[in-house]
C-alpha positions in Angstrom: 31.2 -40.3 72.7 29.6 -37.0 72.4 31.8 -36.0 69.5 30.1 -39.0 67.9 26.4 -38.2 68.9 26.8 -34.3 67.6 28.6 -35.9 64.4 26.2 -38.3 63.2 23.3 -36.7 64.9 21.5 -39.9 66.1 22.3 -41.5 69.7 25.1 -43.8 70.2 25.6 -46.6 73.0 27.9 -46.1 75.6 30.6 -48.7 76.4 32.2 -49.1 79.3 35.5 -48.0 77.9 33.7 -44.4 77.0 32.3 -44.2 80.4 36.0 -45.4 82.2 37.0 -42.6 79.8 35.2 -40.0 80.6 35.0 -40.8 84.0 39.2 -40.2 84.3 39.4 -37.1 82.5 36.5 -35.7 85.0 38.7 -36.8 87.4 42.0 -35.3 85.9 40.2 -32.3 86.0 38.7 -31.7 89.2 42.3 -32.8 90.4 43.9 -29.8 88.2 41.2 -27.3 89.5 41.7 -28.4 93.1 45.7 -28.3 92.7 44.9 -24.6 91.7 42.8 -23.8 94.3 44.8 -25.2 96.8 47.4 -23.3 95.4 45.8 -19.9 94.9 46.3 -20.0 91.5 42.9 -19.7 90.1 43.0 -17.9 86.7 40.4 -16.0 85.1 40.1 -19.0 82.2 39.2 -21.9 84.8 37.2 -19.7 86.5 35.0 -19.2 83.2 35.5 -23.1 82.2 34.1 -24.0 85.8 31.4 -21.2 85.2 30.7 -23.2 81.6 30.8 -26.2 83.0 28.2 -25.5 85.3 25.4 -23.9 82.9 26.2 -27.1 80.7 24.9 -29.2 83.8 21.8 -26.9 84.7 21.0 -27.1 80.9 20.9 -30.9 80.9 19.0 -31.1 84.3 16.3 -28.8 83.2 13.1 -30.6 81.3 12.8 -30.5 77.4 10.1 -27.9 77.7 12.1 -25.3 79.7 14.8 -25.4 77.1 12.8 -24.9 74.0 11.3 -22.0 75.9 15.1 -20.7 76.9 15.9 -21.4 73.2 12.5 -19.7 71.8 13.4 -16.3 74.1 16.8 -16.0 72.9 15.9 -16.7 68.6 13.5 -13.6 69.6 15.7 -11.7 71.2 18.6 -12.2 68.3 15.6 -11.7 65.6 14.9 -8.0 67.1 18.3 -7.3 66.4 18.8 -8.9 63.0 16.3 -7.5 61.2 17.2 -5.8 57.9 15.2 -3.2 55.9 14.9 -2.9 52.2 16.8 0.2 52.2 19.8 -1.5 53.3 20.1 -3.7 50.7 19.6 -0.7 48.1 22.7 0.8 49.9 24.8 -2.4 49.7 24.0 -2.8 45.9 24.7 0.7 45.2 28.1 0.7 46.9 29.2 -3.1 45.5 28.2 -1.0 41.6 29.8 1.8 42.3 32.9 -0.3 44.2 32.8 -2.5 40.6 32.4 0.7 38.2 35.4 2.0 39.7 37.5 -1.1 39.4 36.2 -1.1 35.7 37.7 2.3 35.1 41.1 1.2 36.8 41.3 -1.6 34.1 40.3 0.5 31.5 43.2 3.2 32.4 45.6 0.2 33.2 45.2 -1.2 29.5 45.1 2.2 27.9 48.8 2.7 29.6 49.9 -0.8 28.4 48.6 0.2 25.0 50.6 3.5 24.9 53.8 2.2 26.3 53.0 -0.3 23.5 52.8 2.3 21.0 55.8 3.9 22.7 57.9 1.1 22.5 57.1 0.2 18.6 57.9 3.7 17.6 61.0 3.4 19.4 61.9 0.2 17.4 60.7 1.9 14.1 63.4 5.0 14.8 66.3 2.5 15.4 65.6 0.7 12.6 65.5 3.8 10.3 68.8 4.9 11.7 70.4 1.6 11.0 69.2 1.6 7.5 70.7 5.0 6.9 74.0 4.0 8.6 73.8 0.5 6.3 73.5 2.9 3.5 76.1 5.5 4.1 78.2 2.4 5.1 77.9 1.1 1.6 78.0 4.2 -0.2 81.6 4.7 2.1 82.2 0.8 1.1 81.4 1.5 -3.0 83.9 5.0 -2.8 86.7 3.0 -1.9 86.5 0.2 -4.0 85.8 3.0 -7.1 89.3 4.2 -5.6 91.2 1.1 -5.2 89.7 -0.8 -8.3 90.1 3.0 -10.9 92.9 5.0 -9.4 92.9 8.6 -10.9 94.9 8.8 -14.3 97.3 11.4 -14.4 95.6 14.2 -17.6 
């Protein structure tokens, strides 16, 4: 039911199945907290959901104009606090620049390493190649020798 009335914003009528409801898990609860109690077992957390629990029923038994003045006291209080000056925001843009300007850099260096390992690696392919063309060729030349032998055997003179 108050799920509903903080979702939408607008009052909503309660049934008698909300109030049944709610009224059982009060009940569940005060059971739990006296089972503890009873028991000695009282832990720091109920002790602060109890403690909860009760400033949410002094804040709904106090009048409409005692809460906007609680309210009013603690927006000045957190406003004090908040409050930025000019120079600050001059410092946060300088740092976010220089934080970018450095990234900027890194990418530059990063792409001028991928563009020399580039140049590395073509180089590399350019010098294999040139040794297998001469090995192709000597190959041939070898190839062509024997075939000259096989094909025009030396004549006796």
């Amino acid at each position: 039911m108050r799920e509903e009335e903080r979702a939408s914003g607008i009052g909503c009528e309660e049934t008698q199945l909300d109030a049944a409801l709610e009224e059982i898990t009060e009940k569940e609860n005060a059971a739990d907290l006296e089972r503890n109690v009873k028991a000695g077992t009282l832990t720091t957390k109920n002790e602060s959901e109890k403690a909860s629990a009760e400033e949410v029923r002094r804040q709904a038994m106090e009048r409409l104009g005692k809460t906007h003045k609680r309210d009013a006291d603690s927006e000045e209080e957190k406003s004090s606090k908040c409050r930025k000056r000019s120079s600050d925001d001059v410092e946060y843009l300088k740092e976010k620049f220089e934080e970018e300007k450095e990234l900027r850099k890194e990418e530059i260096e990063l792409k001028r390493n991928e563009q020399q390992m580039m140049l590395n690696q073509q180089s590399q392919a350019h010098k294999q190649q040139l040794e297998m063309m001469t090995l192709i060729q000597k190959q041939n030349e070898a190839l062509m020798a024997l075939f000259q032998k096989a094909t025009f055997p030396k004549r006796l003179l």
